[in-house]
N, C-alpha and C positions, 0 to 999 in steps of 0.2 A: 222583915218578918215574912213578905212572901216568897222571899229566896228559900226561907228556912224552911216554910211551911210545903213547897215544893221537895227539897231534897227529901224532906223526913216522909213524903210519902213517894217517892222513888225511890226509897230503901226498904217498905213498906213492903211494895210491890215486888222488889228482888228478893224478899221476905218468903213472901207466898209463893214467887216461882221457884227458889230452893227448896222450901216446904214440900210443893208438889214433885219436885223433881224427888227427893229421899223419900216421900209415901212410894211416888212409882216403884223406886229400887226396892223397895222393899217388900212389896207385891212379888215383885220379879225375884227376890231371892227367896221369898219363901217358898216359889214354887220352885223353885230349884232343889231345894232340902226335901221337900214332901215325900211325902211314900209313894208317888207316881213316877218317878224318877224312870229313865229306862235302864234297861238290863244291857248290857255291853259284854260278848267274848270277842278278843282279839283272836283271831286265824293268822299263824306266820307259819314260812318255811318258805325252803327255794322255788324258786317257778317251778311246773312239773311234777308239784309232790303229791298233788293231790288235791288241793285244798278246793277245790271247788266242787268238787262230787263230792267227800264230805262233809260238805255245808251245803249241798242239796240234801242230804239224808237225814240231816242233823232239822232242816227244816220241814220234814215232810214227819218226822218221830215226834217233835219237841216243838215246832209250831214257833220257829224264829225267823225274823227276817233276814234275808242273807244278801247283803250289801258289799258289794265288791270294787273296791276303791281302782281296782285295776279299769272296770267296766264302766263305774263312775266317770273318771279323766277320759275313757276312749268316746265314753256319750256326750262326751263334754268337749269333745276335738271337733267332734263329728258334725254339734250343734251351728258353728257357723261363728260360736263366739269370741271375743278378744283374745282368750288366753287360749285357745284353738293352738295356736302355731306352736305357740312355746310348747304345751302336751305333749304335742306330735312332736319337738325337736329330743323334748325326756324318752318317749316310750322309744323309738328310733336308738338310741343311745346307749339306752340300760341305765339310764341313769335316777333321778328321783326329781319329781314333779315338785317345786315348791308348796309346805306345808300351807301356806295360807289356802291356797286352791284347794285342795285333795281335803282340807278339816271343813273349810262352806259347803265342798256337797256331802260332806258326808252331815253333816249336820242339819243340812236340806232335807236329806233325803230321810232322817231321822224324826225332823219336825211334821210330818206324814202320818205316823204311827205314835201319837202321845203314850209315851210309859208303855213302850214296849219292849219285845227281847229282840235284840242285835246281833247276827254275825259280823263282824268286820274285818273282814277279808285284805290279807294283803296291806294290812296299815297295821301300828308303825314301823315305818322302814329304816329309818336312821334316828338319832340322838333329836336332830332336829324336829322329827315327827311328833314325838311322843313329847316335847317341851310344848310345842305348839299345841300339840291336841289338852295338853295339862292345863296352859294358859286360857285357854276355851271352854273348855268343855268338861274338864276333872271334875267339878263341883256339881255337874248338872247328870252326871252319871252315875250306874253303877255296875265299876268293873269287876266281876266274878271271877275270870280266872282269863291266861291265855293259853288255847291249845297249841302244840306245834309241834309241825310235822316232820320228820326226820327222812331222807332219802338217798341215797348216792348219786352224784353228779350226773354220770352213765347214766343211769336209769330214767330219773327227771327230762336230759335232752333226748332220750328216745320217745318218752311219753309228747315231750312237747310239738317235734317234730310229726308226732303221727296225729294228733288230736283234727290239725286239717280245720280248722277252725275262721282262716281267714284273716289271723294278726300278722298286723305285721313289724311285730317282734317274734314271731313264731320261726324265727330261722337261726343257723348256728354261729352265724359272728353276734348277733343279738341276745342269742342265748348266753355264751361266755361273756359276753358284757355284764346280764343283768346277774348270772351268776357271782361274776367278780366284787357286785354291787351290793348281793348279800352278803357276802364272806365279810366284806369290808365293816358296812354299813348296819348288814340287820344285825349279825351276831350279836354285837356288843349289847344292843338295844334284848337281843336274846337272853345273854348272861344275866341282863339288869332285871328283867323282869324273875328270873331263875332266882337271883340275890332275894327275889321281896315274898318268895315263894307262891308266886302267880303261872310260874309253868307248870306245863301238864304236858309232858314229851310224848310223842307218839311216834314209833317205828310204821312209816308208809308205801315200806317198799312192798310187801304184802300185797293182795287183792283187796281191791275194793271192801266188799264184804266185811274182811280176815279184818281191817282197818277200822271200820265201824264198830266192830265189836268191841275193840278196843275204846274209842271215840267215845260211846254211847253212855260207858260208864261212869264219865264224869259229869253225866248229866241227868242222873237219876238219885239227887237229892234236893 
């Protein structure tokens, strides 16, 4: 009888820690649905197109945060942390940072600004990106649309080389890597979002300016 009387309340007890474990989840998902939700545009296009002057402008008109997945991973080299090396062997390379990394800070960096508007610069880069970011974060967003920027190869590597900026992917065997990295990599992930009709093409060989004007309009409803 007190064998019994033991088991029946150690089931009791896993009772009430399941219990509290689905109230928590459940907390936790409703504020996931809530109308707080933050606002998400994806920024894509090749290095050099522009995309970081208009998502300065885009922030200074329309009052978003502008999060830069590139600037994220190089803060994130620079930091001193474990995944430091590995960063610096991707950006080095042209190649793409693993999604688990690049989705924590941006999600970090997002837990900052409850229910707010997001630029997110430079993510997603590959198939891999955007499954990862779905698996995490889809539910807990809302993505409006994705801009992106259109430019010719020439043009991009003379912008990138003159910017003087201090990266060091900023040079031309680097450049043609991370170019060959979107051709391969982002398009597809380009097309896909084009299929769900979430693009919004922009022509950014133009000036700055010429660019924004274009830019602005998709954010004035």
């Amino acid at each position: 009888r007190i064998q019994i009387l033991f088991e029946h309340a150690s089931m009791r007890n896993v009772t009430i820690v399941l219990a509290r474990r689905l109230l928590i989840g459940s907390r936790m998902l409703g504020n996931q649905v809530g109308e707080d939700k933050p606002t998400v545009v994806f920024v894509l296009g090749p290095p050099g197109a522009g995309k970081g002057t208009q998502c300065s402008k885009i922030v200074e008109k329309f009052g978003y945060t502008h999060l830069s997945a590139g600037d994220l991973l190089r803060e994130e080299r620079k930091s001193g942390s474990s995944d430091g090396d590995l960063i610096e062997s991707h950006i080095r390379g042209g190649t793409i940072v693993p999604v688990a990394i690049t989705v924590k800070l941006l999600a970090n960096a997002m837990s900052k600004t409850p229910g707010g508007k997001f630029l997110i610069d430079g993510f997603p880069r590959n198939a891999d990106n955007v499954q990862g970011w779905n698996k995490i974060m889809e539910d807990k967003v809302n993505l409006k649309f994705v801009l992106f920027y259109e430019c010719s190869e020439e043009e991009c590597l003379r912008r990138a080389l003159a910017r003087n900026e201090g990266r060091s992917d900023d040079n031309v065997e680097s450049f043609r890597k991370r170019i060959r990295t979107y051709l391969e990599s982002t398009m597809p992930v380009v097309n896909g979002f084009k299929s769900r009709n979430l693009l919004r093409a922009i022509d950014s060989s133009p000036d700055p300016e010429t660019v924004f004007l274009e830019t602005e309009r998709y954010f004035k409803f």
